[in-house]
C-alpha positions as CSV (number, residue, x, y, z in Angstrom):
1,X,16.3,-10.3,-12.5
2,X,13.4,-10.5,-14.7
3,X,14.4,-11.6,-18.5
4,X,11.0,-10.4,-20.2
5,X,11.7,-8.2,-23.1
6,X,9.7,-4.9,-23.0
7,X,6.7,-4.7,-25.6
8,X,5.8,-2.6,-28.2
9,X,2.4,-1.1,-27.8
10,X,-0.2,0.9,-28.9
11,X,-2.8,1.9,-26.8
12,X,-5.9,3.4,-28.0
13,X,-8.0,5.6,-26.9
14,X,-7.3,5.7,-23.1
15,X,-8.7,8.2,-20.5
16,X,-5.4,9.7,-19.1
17,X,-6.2,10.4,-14.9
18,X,-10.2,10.5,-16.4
19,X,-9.7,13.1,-18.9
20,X,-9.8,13.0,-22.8
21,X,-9.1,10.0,-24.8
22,X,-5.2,9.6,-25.6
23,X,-3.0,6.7,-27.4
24,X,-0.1,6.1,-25.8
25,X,2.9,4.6,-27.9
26,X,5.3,2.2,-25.9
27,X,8.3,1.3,-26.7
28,X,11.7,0.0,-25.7
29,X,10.1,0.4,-22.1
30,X,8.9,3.6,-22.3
31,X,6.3,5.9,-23.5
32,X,7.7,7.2,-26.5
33,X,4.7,9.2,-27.7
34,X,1.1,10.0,-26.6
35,X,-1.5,11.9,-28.8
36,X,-4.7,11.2,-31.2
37,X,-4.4,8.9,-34.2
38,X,-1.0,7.3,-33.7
39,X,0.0,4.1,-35.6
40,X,3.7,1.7,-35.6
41,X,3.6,-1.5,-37.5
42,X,4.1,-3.9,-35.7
43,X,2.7,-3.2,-32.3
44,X,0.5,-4.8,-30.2
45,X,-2.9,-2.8,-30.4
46,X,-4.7,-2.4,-26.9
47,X,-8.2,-1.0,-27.4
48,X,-8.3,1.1,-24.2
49,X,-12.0,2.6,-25.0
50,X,-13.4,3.8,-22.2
51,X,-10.5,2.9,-19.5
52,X,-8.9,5.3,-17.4
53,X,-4.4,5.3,-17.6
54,X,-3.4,5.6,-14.0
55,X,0.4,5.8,-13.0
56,X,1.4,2.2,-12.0
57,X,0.1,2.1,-8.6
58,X,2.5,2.1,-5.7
59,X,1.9,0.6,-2.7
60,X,3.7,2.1,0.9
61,X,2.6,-0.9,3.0
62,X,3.0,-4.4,2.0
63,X,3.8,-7.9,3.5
64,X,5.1,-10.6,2.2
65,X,6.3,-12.9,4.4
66,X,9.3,-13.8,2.9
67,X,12.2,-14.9,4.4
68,X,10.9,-17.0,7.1
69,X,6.9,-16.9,6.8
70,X,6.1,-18.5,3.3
71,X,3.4,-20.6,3.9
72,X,1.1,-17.3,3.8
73,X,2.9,-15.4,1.0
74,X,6.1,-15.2,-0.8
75,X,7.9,-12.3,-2.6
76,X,6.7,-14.0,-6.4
77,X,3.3,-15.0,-4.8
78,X,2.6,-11.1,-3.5
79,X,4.0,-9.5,-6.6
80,X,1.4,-11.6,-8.4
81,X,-1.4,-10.4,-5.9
82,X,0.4,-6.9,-6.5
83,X,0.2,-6.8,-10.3
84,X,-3.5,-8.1,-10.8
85,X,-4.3,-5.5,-8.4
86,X,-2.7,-2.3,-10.9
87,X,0.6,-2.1,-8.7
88,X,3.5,-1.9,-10.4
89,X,5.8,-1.1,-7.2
90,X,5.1,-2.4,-3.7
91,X,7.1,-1.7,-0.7
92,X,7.8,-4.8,1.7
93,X,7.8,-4.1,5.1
94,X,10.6,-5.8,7.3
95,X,8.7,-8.4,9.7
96,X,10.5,-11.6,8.2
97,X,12.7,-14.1,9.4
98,X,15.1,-13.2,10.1
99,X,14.6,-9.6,10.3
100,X,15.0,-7.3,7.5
101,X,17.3,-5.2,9.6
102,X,20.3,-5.7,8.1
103,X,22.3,-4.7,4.2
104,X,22.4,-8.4,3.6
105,X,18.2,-9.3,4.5
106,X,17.3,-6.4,2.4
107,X,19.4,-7.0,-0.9
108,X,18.1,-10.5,-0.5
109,X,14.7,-8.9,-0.6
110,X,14.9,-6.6,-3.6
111,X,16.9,-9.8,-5.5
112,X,13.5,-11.8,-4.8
113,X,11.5,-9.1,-6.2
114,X,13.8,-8.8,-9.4
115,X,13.9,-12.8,-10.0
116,X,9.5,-12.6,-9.9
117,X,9.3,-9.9,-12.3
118,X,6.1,-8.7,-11.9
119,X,6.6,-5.4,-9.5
120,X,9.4,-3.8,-8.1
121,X,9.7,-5.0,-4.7
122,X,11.2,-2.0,-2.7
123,X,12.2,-3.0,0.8
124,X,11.7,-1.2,4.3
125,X,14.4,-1.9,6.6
126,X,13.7,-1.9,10.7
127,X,13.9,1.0,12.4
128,X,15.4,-1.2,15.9
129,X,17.3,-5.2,15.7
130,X,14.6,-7.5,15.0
131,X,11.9,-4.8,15.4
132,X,12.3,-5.3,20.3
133,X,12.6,-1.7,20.3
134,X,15.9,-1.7,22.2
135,X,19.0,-0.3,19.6
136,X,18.9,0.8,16.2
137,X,19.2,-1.6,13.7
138,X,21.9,-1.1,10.7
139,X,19.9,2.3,9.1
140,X,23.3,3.6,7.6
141,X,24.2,0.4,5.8
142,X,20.6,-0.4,4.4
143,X,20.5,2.9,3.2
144,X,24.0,2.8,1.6
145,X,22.7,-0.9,0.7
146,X,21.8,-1.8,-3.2
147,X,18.4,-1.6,-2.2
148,X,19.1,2.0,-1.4
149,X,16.5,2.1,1.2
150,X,14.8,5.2,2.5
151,X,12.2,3.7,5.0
152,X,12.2,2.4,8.1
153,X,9.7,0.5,9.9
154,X,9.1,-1.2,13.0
155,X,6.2,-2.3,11.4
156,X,3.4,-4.2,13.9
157,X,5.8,-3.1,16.9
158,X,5.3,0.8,18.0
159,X,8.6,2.4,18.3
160,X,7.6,3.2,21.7
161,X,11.1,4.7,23.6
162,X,10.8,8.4,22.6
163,X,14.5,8.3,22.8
164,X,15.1,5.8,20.5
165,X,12.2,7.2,17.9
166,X,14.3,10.9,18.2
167,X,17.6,8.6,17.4
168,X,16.0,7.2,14.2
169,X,14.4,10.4,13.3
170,X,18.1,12.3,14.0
171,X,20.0,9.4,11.7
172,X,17.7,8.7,8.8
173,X,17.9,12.6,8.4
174,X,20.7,12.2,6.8
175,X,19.9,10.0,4.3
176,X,16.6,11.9,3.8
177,X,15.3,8.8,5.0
178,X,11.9,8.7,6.6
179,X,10.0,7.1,9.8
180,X,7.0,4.9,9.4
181,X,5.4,4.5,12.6
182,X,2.8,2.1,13.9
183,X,1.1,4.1,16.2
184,X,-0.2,1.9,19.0
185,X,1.2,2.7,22.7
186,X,1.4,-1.0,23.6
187,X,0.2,-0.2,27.4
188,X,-3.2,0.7,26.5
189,X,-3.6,-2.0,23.6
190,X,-2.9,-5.1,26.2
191,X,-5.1,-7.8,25.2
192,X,-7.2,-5.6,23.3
193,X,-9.6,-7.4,20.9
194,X,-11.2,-4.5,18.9
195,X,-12.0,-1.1,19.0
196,X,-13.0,0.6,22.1
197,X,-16.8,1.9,21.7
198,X,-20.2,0.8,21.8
199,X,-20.0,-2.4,20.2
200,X,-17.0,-3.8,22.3
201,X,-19.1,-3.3,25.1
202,X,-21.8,-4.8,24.0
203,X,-19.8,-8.2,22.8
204,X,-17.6,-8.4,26.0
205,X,-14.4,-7.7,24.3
206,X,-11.5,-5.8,25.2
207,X,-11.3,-2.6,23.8
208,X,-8.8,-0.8,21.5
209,X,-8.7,3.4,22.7
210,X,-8.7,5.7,19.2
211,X,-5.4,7.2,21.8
212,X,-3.5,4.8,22.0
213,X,-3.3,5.6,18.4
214,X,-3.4,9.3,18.3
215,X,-1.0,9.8,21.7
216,X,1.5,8.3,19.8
217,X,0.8,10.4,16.5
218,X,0.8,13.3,19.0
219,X,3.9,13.2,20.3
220,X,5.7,11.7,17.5
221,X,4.9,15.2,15.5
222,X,6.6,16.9,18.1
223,X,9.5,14.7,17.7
224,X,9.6,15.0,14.4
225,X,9.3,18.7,14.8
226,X,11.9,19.1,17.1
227,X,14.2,17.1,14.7
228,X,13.0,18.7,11.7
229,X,13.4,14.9,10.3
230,X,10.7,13.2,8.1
231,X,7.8,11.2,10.0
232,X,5.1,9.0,8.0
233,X,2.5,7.6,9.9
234,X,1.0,4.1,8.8
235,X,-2.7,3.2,8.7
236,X,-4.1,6.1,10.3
237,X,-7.7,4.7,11.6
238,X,-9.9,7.2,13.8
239,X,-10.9,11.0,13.7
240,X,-8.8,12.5,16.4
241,X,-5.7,11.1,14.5
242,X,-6.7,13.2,11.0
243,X,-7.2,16.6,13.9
244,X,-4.0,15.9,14.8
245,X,-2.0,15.3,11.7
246,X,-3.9,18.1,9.9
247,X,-2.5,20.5,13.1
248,X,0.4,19.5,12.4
249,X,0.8,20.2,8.4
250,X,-0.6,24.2,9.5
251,X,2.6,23.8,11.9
252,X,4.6,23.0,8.9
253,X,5.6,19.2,10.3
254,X,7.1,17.4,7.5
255,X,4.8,14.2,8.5
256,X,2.6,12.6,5.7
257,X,-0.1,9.8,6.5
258,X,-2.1,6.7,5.0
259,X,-5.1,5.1,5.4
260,X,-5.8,1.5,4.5
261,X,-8.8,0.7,1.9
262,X,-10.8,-1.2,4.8
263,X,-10.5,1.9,6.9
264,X,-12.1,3.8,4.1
265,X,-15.2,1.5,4.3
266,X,-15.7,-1.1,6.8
267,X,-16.7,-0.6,10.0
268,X,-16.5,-2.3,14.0
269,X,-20.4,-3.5,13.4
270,X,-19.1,-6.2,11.3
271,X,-17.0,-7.7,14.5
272,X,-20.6,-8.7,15.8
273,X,-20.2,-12.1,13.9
274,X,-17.1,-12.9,14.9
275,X,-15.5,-13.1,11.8
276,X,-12.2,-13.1,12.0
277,X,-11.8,-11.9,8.4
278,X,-12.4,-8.7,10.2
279,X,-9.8,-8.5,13.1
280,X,-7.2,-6.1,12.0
281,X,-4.6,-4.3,13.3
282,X,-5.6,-1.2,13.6
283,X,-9.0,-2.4,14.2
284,X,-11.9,-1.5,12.2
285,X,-13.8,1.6,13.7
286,X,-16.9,3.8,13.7
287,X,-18.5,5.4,11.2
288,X,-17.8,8.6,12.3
289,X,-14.1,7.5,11.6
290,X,-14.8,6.5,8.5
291,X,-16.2,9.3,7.3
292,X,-13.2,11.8,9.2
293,X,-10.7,9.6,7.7
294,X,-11.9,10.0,4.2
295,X,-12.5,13.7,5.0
296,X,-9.0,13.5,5.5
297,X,-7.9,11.9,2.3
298,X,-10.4,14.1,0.4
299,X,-8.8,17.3,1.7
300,X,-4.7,16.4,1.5
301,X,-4.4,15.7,5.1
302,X,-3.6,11.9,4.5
303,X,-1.5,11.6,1.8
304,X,-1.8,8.2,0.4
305,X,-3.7,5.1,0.2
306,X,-1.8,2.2,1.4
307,X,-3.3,-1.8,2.0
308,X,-1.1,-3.0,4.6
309,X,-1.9,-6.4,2.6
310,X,-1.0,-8.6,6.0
311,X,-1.4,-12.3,4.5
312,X,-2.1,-15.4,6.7
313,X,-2.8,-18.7,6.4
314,X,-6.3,-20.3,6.9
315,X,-5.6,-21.8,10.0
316,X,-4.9,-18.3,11.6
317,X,-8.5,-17.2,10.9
318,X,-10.3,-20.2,10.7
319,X,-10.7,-20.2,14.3
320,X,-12.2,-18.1,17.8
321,X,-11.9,-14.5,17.7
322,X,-9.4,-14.4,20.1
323,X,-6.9,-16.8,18.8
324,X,-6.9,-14.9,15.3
325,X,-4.5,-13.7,13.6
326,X,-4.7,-9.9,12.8
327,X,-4.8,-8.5,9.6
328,X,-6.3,-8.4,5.9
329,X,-5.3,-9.1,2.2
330,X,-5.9,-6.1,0.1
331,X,-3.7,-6.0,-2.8
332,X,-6.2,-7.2,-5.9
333,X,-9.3,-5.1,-3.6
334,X,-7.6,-1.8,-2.9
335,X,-8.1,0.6,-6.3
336,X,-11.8,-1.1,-6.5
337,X,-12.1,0.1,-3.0
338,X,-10.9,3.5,-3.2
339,X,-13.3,3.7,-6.0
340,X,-16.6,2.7,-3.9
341,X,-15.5,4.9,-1.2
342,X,-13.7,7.9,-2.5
343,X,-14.6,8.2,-6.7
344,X,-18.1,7.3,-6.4
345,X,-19.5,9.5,-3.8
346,X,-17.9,12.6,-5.3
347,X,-14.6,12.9,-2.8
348,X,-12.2,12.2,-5.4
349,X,-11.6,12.5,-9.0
350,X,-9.1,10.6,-11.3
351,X,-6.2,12.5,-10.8
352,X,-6.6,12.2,-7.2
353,X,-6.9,8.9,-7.3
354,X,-3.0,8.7,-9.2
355,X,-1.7,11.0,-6.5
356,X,-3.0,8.8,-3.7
357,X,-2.3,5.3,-5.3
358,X,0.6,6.5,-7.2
359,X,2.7,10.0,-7.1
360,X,2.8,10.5,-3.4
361,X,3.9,7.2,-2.6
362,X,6.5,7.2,-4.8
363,X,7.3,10.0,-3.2
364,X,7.5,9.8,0.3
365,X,9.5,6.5,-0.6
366,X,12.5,8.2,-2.5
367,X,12.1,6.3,-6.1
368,X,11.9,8.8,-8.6
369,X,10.9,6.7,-11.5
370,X,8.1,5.2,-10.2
371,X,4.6,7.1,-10.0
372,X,5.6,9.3,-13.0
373,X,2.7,10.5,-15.2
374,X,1.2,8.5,-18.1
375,X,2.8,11.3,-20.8
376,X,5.8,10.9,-23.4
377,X,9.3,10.7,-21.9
378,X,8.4,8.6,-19.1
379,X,8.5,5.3,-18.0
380,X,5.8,2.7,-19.0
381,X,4.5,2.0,-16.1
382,X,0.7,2.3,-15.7
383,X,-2.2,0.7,-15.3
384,X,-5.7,0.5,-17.8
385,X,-8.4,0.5,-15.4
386,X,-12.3,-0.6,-16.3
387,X,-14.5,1.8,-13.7
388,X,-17.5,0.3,-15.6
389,X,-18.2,-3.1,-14.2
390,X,-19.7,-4.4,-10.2
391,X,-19.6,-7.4,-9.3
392,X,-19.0,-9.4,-6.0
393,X,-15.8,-9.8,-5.0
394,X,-14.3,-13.4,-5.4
395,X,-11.9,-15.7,-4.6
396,X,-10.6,-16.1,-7.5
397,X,-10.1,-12.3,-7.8
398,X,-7.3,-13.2,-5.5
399,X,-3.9,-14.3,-7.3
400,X,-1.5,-14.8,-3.7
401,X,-1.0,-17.4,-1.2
402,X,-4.2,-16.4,1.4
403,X,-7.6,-15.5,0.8
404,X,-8.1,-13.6,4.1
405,X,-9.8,-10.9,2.5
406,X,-12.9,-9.0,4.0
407,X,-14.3,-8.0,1.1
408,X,-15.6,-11.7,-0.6
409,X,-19.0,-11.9,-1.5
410,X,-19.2,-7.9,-1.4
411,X,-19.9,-5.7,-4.4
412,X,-16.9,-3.4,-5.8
413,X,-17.1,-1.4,-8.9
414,X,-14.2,-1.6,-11.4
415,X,-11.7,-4.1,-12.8
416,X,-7.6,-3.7,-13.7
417,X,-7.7,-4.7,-17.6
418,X,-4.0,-4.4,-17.6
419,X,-1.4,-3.7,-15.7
420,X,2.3,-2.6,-17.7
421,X,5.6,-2.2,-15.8
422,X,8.6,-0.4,-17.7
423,X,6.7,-1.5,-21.1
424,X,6.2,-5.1,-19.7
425,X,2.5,-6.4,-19.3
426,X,1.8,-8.0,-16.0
427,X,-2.1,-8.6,-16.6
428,X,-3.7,-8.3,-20.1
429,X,-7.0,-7.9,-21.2
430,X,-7.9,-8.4,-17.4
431,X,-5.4,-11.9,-17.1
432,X,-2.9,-12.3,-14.9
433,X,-0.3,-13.3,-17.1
434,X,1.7,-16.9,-16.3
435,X,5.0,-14.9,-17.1
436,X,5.9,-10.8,-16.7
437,X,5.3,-9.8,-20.7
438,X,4.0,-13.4,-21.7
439,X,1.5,-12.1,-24.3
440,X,0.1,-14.5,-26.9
């Protein structure tokens, strides 16, 4: 685990969630008092003019790589990429090797994540053994595991035997565990290239059908329903899926929802160059989804904001479309993202933003002291963010392993100035620091 000693600070003058200026006092790893004009000798003064304090920002959806796949992230290299982005908690998903479907892979992870330091690393276990969809991988002993976990994932592999999905849904209920589904009915995904519409057409490529996404989500409701078990659906991409789950919430389904930061802004014109920086799993899609899927975080329908930060190396996208590699980085992009697509055109405010990035995550995951508010009593956890600045996205805004990101070269508003977890600084005075709490 982490040695870094928890600082003393005094932050001044920050916008709490975007509303009035507050100084937060930390100490001894939490936030021991927050008002106007506060003083302690000795601290480390943070000018926080004009910043706005969000809840360390958790992420549902995370890869990195580790055991097994290191060459395109490891569990230091991601938490890294995690903490210059303003996370302060990621969850890893379980596609390693081996598997993370077992007590021992899991422990492993969360004992990587404490030896890094920068973010707790929260691990999803595998919903089946080594994600084939056949038998249900250890769920009891994860969850009874010290990594105490509460979700389960197939990950890039649908759950796609209803019988086995009602199994997992039956046994994590138990735990209070939850489902986290990758909605893709494999048969009507087979060699598909990128989404099904227009522009596939016009390039020749195969397509990828909005229902093969939304058949799943459709009958996994009714699963879940039938149950009465907890269902989360990941990187929800096309309009008829935000119909569906927002049916289902009037039904009173205990489902909840994300959508990636590229879903909220890039669209399936951008495929027309071939650039394989833009094949991603679920593909990109129209602009009508777009705009329904932000709808849908704008009104409560999707519940979160998760990256699905999929690392690869440059070999798996340096190369023709159809040998790619799927998937995106999106850890240091994703709060500049949310703010181009979500803050600035008036969908959501600062507090929505910590709800999204932050409170429901940390819900729907089961760790209740992560995503707590910015306010005295709590943990210091939280992140100083600058919505001020726009600039073009670099690569050296990215701190990981890979630097398949779709966003270089493309202006985002906002910069993370610091990033604090349990009173320790990850990033200060927007630099990613060498060492968790390694301030001058």
């Amino acid at each position: 685990m982490s040695h870094a000693t928890p600082q003393t600070l005094l932050v001044r003058g920050a916008r709490v969630e975007g509303q009035d200026a507050t100084d937060l006092l930390v100490r001894d790893g939490v936030i021991a008092e927050a008002g106007t004009g506060l003083s302690h000798a000795g601290a480390t003064v943070v000018d926080a003019d004009g910043l706005i304090a969000l809840p360390g920002l958790v992420d549902l959806h995370v890869h990195l790589r580790e055991p097994g796949f290191e060459a395109s992230e490891t569990v230091l290299t991601g938490s890294r990429a995690a903490a210059a982005g303003g996370f302060t908690t990621v969850f890893a998903m379980p596609n390693t090797s081996p598997t993370a479907d077992t007590a021992g892979i899991v422990e492993q992870e969360l004992a990587l994540g404490e030896a890094a330091g920068y973010v707790h690393v929260q691990p999803i276990g595998a919903v089946t053994v080594g994600q084939r969809g056949e038998r249900l991988a250890e769920l009891g002993a994860m969850a009874d595991s010290r990594a105490r976990v509460r979700v389960f994932s197939d990950d890039g592999f649908c759950v796609f035997d209803p019988l086995i999905m009602r199994r997992a849904l039956e046994y994590v209920k138990a735990f209070d565990g939850v489902v986290a589904q990758h909605a893709q009915d494999p048969r009507l995904t087979e060699g598909a290239q990128m989404n099904e519409g227009a522009v596939s057409a016009e390039l020749g490529l195969t397509g990828w059908p909005a229902v093969a996404e939304e058949s799943i989500i459709a009958r996994d409701v009714l699963l879940a329903e039938h149950v009465g078990s907890r269902l989360h659906v990941c990187h929800l991409s096309t309009a008829g899926s935000v119909d569906i789950i927002r049916w289902a919430k009037k039904r009173g389904v205990n489902v909840t929802a994300e959508v990636t930061p590229h879903h909220l802004l890039l669209t399936d014109e951008l495929v027309r160059d071939y650039d394989a920086r833009y094949k991603v799993n679920p593909p990109l899609r129209r602009e009508e989804d777009v705009m329904a899927v932000r709808e849908g975080l704008a009104d409560g329908t999707i519940d979160i904001v998760a990256t699905d930060h999929a690392p690869h190396p440059a070999e798996a996208k340096a190369c023709e479309w159809a040998a790619a590699a799927n998937g995106m980085v999106g850890l240091e992009s994703a709060l500049r993202v949310v703010q181009q697509a979500m803050v600035d055109t008036g969908l959501l405010d600062w507090a929505d933003v910590a709800r999204v990035l932050s409170k429901a995550p940390a819900r729907i995951g089961r760790l209740d002291r992560h995503g707590t508010p910015v306010a005295a009593g709590h943990p210091a956890s939280f992140t100083l963010y600058d919505p001020r600045p726009s600039r073009p996205f670099a690569v050296t805004d990215l701190r990981g392993r890979s630097k398949n990101s779709p966003y270089l070269g493309r202006e985002l508003p906002g910069e993370v100035r610091w990033t604090v977890r349990a009173g320790i600084p990850t990033v200060a005075d927007g630099v990613l620091l060498d060492a968790p709490g390694a301030l001058a």
